[in-house]
C-alpha angles and dihedrals in degrees: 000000000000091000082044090054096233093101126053095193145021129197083205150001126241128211125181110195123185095203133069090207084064085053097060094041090049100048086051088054094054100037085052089058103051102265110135123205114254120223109248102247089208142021080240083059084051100060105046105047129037088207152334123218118185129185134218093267090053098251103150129212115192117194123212122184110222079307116087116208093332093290119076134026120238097239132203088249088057087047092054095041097048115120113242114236106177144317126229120184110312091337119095116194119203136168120224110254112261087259093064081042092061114046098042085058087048095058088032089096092214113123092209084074091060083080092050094050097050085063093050094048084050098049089061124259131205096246090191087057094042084048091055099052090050096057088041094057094048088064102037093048101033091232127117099237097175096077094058087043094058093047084055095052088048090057098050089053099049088037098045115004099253122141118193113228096226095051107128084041096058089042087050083041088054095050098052094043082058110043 
């Protein structure tokens, strides 16, 4: 969200890699400039993150591998959606589109992300894209996402005033997904 504009700040940054291949090369990179790998504190913590590297200055990078906080799976479709930031080298960085955005901070199940999503709401989303995804990773994950989605939307809408425009769809979309 800070490359996106909607953020001023970030306590991390997060990187989801497909290959184990980018994981080596990335752990050398970081290693070579002075970033140490941190211990995992819980087997949650485990599962939801490959590794985390901090500096000496406290900049974080946390690695997922095709999983992304132990929730959604990083699809094809994200991969062609997401934004290019640069390329260095042989390295392209790229975010993830507000969409993908969305909706990972809507299953996150943090409520600090309630405040990012209502920016990216504002900023405008492709519902039709956030709706896909949401049927894709219920099939890919085997979790009925849209639930938790829904709780998420109430609560924008409560928090901040915000109504999605897909509401009764997605609501239509969950029970079926769980019937």
């Amino acid at each position: 969200m800070l490359k996106a504009g909607s953020k001023t700040a970030t306590k991390d940054i997060d990187l989801v890699l497909r290959e184990k291949k980018e994981l080596e090369s990335i752990i050398l990179a970081l290693r070579e400039i002075g970033f140490i790998q941190l211990e995992m504190q819980s087997q949650e913590e485990l599962k939801r993150t490959a590794m985390h590297f901090q500096n000496s200055q406290g900049l974080k990078f946390d690695i997922f591998m095709k999983n992304i906080a132990g929730k959604l799976e990083f699809t094809e479709s994200m991969r062609q959606r997401a934004i290019p930031l640069s390329k260095l080298r042989n390295l392209k960085i790229n975010r993830l589109s507000n969409e993908d955005l969305f909706l990972l901070k809507s299953v996150s199940g943090r409520d600090i992300d309630l405040d990012d999503m209502s920016k990216l709401f504002q900023s405008g989303l492709d519902w039709e894209v956030v709706i896909s995804e949401l049927t894709l990773q219920a099939e890919v994950t085997g979790r009925v996402w849209t639930v938790i989605f829904l709780d998420r939307m109430y609560d924008l809408e409560k928090e901040y005033d915000l109504r999605c425009p897909r509401l009764k769809e997605i609501s239509d979309l969950a029970q079926v997904q769980l019937s």
